[in-house]
N, C-alpha and C positions, 0 to 999 in steps of 0.2 A: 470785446477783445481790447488788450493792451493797445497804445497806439506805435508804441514800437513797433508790435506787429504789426498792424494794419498797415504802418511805411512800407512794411515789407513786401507788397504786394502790391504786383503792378498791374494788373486786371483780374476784374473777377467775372470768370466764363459761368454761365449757366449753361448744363445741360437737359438735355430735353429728353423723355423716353424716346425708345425708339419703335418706330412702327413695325408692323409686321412685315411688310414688304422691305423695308429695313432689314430686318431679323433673315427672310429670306435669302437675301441678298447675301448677307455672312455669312451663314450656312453655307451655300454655293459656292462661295470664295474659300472659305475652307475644304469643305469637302474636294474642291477644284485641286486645290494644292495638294492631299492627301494623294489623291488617284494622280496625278504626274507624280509622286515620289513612288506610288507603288509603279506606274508604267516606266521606268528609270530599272525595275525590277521585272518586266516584262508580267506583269501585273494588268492585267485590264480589266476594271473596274469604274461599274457608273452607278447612280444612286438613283433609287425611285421619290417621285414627291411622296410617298409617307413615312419613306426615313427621317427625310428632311422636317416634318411636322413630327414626326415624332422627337427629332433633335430639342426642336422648338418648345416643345409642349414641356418635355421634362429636366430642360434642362436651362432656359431659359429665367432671368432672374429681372426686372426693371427697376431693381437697386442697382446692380451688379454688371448690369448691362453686358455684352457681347462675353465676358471672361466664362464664365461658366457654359457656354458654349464649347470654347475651345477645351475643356476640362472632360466634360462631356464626352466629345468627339475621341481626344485619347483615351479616357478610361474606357467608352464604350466599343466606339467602332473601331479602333485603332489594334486595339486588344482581340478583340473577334477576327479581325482579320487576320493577326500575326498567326491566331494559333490554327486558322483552316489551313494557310501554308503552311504552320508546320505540321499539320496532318495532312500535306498533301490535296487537300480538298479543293483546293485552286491547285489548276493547270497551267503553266505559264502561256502566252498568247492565248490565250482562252477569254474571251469578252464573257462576264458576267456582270450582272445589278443585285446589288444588295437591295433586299425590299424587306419592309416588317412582317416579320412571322409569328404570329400570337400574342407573347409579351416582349418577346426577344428580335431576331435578326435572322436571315436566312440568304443565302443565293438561289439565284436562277438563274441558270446561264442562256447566253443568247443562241 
């Protein structure tokens, strides 16, 4: 690099992957915040861990880090969920978990 550029720069951060429990962690943080927007909507939704590993497994990047998660989560769960409410499929006050069904997603309600 130019050393103009290099003036230009006032620390350089290395990052680290992140671990799995890490990865966990986000996951939950996100999904966390999804389920209070749907409860805002009398929405009651909780997530089984092999959502969560599934979140992980497919969508997960250690270029990319955390972003494709959140990408994920809207395209996948975000989307599934809008369209059971709008078939009705969720009750409102009704407690359900999303857990993996096959290749795809499913409810169970409690």
């Amino acid at each position: 690099f130019k050393p103009e550029f290099l003036n230009r720069i006032d620390e350089i951060v290395l990052f680290h992957p992140l671990s799995r429990d890490t990865q966990v962690k986000i996951v939950e943080k996100m999904l966390s915040d999804l389920a209070k927007r749907l409860g805002a909507q009398n929405v009651r939704l909780a997530f089984s861990a092999a959502v969560k590993q599934k979140i992980i497994d497919e969508a997960f990047d250690p270029e990319y880090g955390a972003r494709p998660l959140k990408r994920y989560i809207q395209r996948a769960i975000e989307t599934f969920v809008a369209r059971a409410i709008i078939r009705s499929e969720i009750v409102p006050n009704v407690y359900y978990t999303l857990d993996v069904q096959g290749e795809g997603f499913g409810f169970v309600r409690d």
